[in-house]
C-alpha positions in Angstrom: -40.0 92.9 -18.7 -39.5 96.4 -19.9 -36.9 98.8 -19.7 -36.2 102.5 -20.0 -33.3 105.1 -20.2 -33.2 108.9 -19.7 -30.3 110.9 -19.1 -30.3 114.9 -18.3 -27.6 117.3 -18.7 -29.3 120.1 -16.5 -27.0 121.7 -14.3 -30.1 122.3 -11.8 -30.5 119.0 -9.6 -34.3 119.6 -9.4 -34.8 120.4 -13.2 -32.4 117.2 -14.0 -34.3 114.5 -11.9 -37.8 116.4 -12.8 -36.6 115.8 -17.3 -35.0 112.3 -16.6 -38.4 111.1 -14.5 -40.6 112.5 -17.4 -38.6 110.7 -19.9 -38.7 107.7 -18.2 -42.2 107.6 -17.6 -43.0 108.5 -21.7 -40.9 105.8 -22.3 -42.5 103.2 -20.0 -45.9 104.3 -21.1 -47.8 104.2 -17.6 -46.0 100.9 -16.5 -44.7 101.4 -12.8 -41.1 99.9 -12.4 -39.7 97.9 -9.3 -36.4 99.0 -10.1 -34.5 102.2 -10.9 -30.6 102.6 -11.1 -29.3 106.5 -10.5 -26.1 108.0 -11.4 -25.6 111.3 -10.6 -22.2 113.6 -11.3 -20.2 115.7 -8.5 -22.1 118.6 -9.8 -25.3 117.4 -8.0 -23.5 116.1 -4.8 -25.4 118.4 -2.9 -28.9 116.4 -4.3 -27.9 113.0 -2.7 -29.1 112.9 0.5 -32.7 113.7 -0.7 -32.2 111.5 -3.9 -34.3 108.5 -2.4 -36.7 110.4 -1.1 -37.3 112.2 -4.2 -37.3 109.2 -6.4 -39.7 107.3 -3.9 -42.1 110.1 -3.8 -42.0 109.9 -8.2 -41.6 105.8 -7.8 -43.6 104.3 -4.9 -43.1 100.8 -6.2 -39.4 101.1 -7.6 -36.3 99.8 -5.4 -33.6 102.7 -6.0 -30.0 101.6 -6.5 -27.2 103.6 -7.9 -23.9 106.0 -6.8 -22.1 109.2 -7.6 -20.1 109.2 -10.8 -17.0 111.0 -12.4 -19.1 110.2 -15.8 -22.5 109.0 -16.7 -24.4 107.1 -18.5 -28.0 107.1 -20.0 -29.7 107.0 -23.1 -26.9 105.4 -24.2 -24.9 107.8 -24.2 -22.0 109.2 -22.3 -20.6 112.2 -20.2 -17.9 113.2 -18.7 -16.4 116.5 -17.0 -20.2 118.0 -17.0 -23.3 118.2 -14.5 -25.5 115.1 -15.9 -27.6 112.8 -13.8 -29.0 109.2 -15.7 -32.1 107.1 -14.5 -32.3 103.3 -15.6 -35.7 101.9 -15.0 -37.0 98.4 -15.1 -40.4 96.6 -14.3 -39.4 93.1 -13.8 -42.8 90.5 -13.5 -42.0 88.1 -11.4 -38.7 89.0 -9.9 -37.6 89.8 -6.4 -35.5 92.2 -5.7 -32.8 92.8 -2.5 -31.1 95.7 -1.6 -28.1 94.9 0.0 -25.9 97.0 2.3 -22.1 96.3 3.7 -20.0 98.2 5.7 -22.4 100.7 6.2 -25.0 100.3 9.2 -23.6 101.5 12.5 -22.3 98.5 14.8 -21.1 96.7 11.7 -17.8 95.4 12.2 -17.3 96.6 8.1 -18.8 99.5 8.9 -16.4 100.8 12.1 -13.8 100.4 10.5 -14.8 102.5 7.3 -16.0 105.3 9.3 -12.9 105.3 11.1 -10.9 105.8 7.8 -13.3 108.1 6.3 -12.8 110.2 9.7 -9.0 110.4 8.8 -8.0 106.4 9.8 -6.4 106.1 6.3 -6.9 102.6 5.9 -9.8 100.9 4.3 -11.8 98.2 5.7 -10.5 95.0 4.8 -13.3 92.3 4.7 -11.1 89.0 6.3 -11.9 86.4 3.7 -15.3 84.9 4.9 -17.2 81.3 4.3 -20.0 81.3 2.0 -22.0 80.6 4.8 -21.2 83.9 6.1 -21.7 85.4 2.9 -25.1 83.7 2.3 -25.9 84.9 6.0 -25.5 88.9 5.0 -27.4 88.0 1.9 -30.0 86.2 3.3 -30.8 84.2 0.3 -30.5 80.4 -0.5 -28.0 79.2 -2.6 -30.2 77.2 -4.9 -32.6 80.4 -5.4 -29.6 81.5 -8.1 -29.4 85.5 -7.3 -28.2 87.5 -9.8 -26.0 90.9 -8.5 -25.2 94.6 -8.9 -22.7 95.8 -6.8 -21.2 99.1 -6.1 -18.7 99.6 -4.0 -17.0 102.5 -2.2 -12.7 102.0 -3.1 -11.5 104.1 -0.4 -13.7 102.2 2.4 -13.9 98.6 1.5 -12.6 95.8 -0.1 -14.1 94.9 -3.0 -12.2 91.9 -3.7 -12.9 90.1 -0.5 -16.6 90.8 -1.4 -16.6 89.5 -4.7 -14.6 86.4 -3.7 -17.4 85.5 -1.0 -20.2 86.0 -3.3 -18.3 83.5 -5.9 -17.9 81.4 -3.2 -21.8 81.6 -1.9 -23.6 81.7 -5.0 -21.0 80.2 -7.5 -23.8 80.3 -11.1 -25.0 83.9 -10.0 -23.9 86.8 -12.3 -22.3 89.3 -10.4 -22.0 93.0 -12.3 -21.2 96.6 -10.8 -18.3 98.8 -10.1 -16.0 101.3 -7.7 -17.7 104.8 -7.2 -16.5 107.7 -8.5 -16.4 111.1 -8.7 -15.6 111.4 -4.9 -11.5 112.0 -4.1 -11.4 110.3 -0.2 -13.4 108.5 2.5 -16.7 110.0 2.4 -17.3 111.5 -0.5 -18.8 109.3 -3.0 -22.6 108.9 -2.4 -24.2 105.0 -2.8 -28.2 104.3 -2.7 -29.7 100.9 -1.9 -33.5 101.4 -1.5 -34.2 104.5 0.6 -30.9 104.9 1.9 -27.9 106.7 1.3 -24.3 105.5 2.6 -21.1 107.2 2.2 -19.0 103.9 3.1 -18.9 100.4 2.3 -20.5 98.8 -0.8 -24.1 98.5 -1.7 -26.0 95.8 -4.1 -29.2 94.8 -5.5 -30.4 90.6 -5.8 -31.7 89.7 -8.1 -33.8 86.2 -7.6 -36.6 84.4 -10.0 -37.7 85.0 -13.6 -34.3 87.0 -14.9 -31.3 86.3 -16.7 -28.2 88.3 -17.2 -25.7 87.8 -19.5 -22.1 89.6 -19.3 -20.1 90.9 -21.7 -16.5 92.2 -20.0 -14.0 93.3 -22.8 -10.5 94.2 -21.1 -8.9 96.3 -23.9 -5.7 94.5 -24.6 -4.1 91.9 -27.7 -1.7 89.7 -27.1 2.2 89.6 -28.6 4.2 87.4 -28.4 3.0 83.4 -28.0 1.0 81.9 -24.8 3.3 80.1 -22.7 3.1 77.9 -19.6 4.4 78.9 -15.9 7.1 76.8 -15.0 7.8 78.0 -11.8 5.4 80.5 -9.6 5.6 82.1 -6.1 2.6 83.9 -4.7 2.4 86.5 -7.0 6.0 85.4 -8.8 6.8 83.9 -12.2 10.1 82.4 -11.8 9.9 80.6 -15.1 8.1 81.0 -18.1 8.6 77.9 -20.5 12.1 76.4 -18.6 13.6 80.6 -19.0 13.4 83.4 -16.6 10.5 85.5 -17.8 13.1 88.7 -18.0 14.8 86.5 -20.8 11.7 86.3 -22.6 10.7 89.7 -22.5 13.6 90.9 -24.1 13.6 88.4 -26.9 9.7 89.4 -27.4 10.7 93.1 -27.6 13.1 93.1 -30.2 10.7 91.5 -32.2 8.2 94.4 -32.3 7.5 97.0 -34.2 8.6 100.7 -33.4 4.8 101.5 -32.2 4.8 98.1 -30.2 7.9 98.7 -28.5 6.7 102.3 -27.6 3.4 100.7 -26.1 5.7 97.7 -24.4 7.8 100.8 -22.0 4.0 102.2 -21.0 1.3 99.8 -21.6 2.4 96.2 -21.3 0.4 93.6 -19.6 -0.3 90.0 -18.8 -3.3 87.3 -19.3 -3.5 84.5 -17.2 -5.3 81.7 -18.3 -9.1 81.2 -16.2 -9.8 77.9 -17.2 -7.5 75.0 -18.1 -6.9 74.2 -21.4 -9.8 77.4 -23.1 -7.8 79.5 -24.5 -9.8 80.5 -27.6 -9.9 84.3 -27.5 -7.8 86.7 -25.8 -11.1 87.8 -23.7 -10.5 84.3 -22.0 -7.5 86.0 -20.1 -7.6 87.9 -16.8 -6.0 90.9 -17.5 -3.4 92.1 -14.6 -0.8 94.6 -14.0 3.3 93.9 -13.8 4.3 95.0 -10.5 7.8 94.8 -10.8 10.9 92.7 -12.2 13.6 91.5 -10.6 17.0 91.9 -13.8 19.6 89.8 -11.0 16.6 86.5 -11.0 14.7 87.5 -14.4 11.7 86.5 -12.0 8.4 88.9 -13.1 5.7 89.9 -10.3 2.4 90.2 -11.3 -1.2 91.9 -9.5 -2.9 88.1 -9.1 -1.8 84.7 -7.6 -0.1 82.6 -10.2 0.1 78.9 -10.6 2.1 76.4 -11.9 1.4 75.4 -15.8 -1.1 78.4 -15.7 -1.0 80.0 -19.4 0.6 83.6 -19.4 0.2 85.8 -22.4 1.8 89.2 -22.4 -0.4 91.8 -23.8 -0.1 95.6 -25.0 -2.9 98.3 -24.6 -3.9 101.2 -26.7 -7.4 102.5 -28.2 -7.0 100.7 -31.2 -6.9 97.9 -29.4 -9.6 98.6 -27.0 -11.8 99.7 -29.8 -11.1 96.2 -31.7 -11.6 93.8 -28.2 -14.8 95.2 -27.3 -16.0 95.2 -31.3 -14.7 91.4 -30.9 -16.9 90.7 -27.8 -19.8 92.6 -28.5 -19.6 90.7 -32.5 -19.4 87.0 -30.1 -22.3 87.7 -28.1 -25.1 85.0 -29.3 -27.6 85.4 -26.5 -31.1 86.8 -27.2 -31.3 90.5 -26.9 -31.6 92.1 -23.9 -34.8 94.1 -22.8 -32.2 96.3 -20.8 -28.5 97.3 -20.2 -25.8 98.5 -18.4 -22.6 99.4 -18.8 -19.4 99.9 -16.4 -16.9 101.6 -17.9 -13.6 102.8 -16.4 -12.4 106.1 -15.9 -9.5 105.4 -17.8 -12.0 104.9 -20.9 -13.9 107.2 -22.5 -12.9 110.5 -24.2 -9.7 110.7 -22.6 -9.1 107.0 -24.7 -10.6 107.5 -27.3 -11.0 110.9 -28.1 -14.6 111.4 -28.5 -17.9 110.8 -26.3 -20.5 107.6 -26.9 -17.5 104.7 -28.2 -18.5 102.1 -26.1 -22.4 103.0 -26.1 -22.3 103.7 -30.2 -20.9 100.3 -30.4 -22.9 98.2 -28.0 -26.2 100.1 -30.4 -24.5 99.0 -33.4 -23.3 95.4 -32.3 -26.6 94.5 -30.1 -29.6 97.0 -30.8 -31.3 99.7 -29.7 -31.6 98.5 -25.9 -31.8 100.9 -22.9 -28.9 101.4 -22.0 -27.6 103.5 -18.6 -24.3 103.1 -16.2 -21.4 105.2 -15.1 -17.6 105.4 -15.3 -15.8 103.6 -12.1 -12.9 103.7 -10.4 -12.8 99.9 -10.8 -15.2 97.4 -12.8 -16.7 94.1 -11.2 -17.4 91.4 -13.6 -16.7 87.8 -14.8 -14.0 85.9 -16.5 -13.6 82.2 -16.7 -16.7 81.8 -15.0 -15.0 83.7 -11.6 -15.6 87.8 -10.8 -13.0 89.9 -10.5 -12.5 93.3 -10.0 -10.3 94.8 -13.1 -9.4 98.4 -14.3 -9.8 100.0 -18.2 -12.8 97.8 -18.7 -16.0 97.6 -20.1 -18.3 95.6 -18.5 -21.6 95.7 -19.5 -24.7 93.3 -17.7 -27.5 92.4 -20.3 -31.1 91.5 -18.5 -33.9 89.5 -20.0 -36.6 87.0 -18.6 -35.0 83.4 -18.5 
């Protein structure tokens, strides 16, 4: 299994692709690859239509899989607000590789009902929450053959939860990894590749079967205040109780025991975790991260942006770089797997400069933590990956997916 990386800054689609295929072919020293992941910035939107054609006629062999992107990744390194365009290639003996494409060949049920919003519907498609039969139908690949995913999806045109759910529920061991497209600002205009097409709707994937492992790393930014404590009472989405008292009652105890920087955090950037697995709770990554969505100050009740449970573990949680910075230091510092031979990282918009204040964090950190590794991916408008051995789709998140041979 080897890997490569090249990224180009060229403002020029043809002189971009032309630099980032020469680098990648030093790099992989005559070795054809069977796959290659593109991101490509708004300033080469009007490139994307040939894109798979062009990378065929440089890559006969590879499988092309990739999408436009408010920020890119390649080299291991990271931009944002300029023209750059990265290539991530890999030849991977003994693998099989899928391209998979939803919502986006005409007649799909999926499909009609994207292009109707990208023609001015307004509403996305919403995938109705399907058997893992049905899932493993569109896939087209046994459960016990263990794929592996990348996933991209399209946010204005289809429902990337429902998709994630199915896969979970079709291939429950399989590693799924990806994001949202970016870059685009409505229906129809981000770009996303699966082998020599392009679609402008729906979600698009790569599966991954035989001689490959990926591991995840998914660090969610936040730390905890405050002390874990069990639901007592949940509807849908609402805590009634947390720990016998309304969760209201509990926030404003919490608060007037923080500190003047915490309490300016808890008015902008307060969260919660919700304990994945019953009765783990050994690092704060162990929590799925979710929005407040309101509270009600007559019931004390608190809504939340996931179904709750009884006795589920909430932790309240606050948000900042420092934070960020120190979660994704944590992760990066508990990953024990072997090194990868390749990388890549979903990042969210959210991250980045505009976080942190300067380009390369995440990348400079994942060099210094793991290795020199190839290292390419994008910044999305939502990132896919696991927690608690389920795949979610979360926001300001880091989600890297590490590949080597099993």
């Amino acid at each position: 299994m080897k890997w490569a990386s090249a990224l180009s800054e060229a403002q020029d689609s043809a002189t971009a692709l032309a630099a980032a295929t020469e680098e990648l072919q030093r790099q992989l020293g005559g070795t054809e690859p069977d796959l290659l992941v593109a991101f490509a910035s708004p300033h080469h939107a009007d490139a994307y239509a040939t894109l798979p054609s062009q990378i065929a006629a440089r890559f006969p062999r590879a499988l092309l899989f990739g999408c436009s992107a408010a920020g890119v990744i390649g080299a291991g390194h990271e931009v944002e607000e300029r023209p750059a365009l990265s290539l991530t290639a890999a030849s991977l003996p003994g693998v099989t590789l899928r391209a998979l494409a939803f919502g986006g060949a005409p007649g799909d049920a999926a499909s009609d009902a994207a292009a109707e919003a990208a023609d001015g519907g307004g509403e996305p498609s919403v995938a109705p929450e399907p058997a893992a039969g049905t899932w493993r139908a569109r896939v087209g690949i046994a459960t016990e053959d263990d794929p592996q995913f990348l996933l991209i999806v399209d946010p204005f045109t289809f429902d990337a939860d429902a998709m994630v759910a199915g896969l979970d529920a079709a291939y429950p061991t399989g590693r799924k990894v990806g994001g949202l497209a970016s870059g685009g600002r409505g229906p129809g205009q981000n770009a996303l590749w699966a082998g020599e097409r392009m679609q402008r709707v729906g979600a698009v994937g790569v599966a991954m079967t035989g001689d490959i492992a990926v591991d995840t790393i998914v660090a969610q930014g936040c730390r905890p205040i405050g002390d874990p404590m069990p639901i007592t009472r949940a509807d849908g989405h609402v805590v009634r109780e947390l720990g016998g008292k309304s969760p209201v009652a509990v926030m404003r105890a919490m608060y007037d025991g923080l500190s003047k920087p915490d309490k300016e955090l808890f008015r902008h950037s307060l969260f919660v975790g919700l304990e994945m697995e019953e009765g783990r709770i050994e690092f704060r990554g162990d929590f799925l991260v979710r929005n407040i969505v309101g509270v009600d100050p007559n019931s004390g009740a608190l809504a939340v942006a996931a179904k709750v449970r009884q006795w589920q573990v909430l932790q309240f949680l606050l948000r900042d770089a420092k934070t960020a910075e120190q979660d994704l230091s944590d992760r990066l510092e508990r990953f024990r797997g072997p090194k990868p031979a390749g990388a890549l990282l979903f990042s969210c918009t959210g991250r980045g400069q505009g976080l942190f204040g300067r380009a390369d964090h995440d990348t400079d950190l994942f060099r210094a933590r793991v290795g020199a590794v190839p290292l390419g991916g994008f910044f999305c408008n939502g990132e896919i990956g696991p927690v608690g051995g389920q795949t979610f789709l979360h926001g300001y998140t880091s989600a890297f997916g590490l590949f080597r041979k099993k």
